[in-house]
C-alpha positions in Angstrom: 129.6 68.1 63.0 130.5 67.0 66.5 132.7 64.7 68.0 132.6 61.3 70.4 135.5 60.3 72.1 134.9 56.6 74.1 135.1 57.2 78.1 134.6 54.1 80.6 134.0 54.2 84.6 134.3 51.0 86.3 132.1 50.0 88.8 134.5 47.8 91.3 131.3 46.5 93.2 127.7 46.6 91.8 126.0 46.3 95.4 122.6 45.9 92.7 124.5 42.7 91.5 126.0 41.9 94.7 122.7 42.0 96.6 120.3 40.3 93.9 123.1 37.7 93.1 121.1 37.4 89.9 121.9 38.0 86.5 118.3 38.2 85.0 117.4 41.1 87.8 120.7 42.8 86.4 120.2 42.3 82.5 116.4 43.2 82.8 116.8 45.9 85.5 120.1 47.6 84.8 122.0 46.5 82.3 119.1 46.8 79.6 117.3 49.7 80.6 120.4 51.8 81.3 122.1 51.7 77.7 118.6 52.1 76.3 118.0 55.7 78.5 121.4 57.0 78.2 121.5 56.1 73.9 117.4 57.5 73.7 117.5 60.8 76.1 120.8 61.4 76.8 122.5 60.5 73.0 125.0 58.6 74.1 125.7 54.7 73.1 126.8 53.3 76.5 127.6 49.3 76.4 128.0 47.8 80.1 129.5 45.0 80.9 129.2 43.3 84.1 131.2 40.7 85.5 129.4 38.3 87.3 132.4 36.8 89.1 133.5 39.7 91.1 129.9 42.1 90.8 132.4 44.5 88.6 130.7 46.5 85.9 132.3 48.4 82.8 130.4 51.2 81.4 131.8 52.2 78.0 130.3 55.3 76.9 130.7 56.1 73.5 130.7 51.9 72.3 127.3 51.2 71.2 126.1 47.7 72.7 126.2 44.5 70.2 123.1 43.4 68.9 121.1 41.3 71.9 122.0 38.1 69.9 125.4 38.4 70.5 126.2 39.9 73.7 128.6 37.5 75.9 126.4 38.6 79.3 123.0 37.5 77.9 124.4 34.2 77.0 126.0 33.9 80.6 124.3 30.6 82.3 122.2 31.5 86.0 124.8 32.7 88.7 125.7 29.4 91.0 124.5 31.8 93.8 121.2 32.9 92.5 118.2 31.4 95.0 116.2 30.9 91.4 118.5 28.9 90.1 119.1 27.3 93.3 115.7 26.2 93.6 115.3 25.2 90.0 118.4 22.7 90.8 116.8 21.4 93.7 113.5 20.6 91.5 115.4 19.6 88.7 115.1 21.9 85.9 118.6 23.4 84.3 116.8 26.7 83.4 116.5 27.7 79.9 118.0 26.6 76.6 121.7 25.2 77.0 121.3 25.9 80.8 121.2 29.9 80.4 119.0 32.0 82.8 115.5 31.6 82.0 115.0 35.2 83.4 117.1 36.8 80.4 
């Protein structure tokens, strides 16, 4: 008998994002494990989404995530700036399936 209403904050600058420069450390880290704790001990659905152009992240509290298989920032390829992927390019390997992070 209660009510949900959808409230978002943006995040201009995720220094997390900004300092890691990589998108596995965010999904597995942050993104992940922070919709997970605020949907099992705090009741809310929260879906994130961080932009990994400009370090910006939407939280939208009240919007349940998409299932894993179809949310657009686990099928985001490594970050260009990411020293993993960086290396992997230098010893030849594209990363995992269709060039997406292996770390995901």
């Amino acid at each position: 008998m209660g009510s949900h209403c959808q409230v978002g904050v943006f995040v201009e600058k995720c220094k997390y994002l900004e300092e890691s420069k990589c998108l596995g450390i965010c999904i597995n880290t942050c993104k992940l494990p922070t919709q997970t704790f605020f949907k099992d001990h705090m009741g809310v659905d929260l879906y994130m989404e961080p932009n990994f152009e400009d370090y910006s992240c939407q939280f939208n509290f009240g919007v349940p995530p998409p299932p894993i298989d179809t949310d657009k920032a686990l099928k985001e390829p490594c970050l260009d700036i990411c020293t993993n992927a960086r290396r992997r390019r230098e010893l030849g390997s594209s990363g995992g399936p269709d060039g997406l992070c292996p770390q995901v």
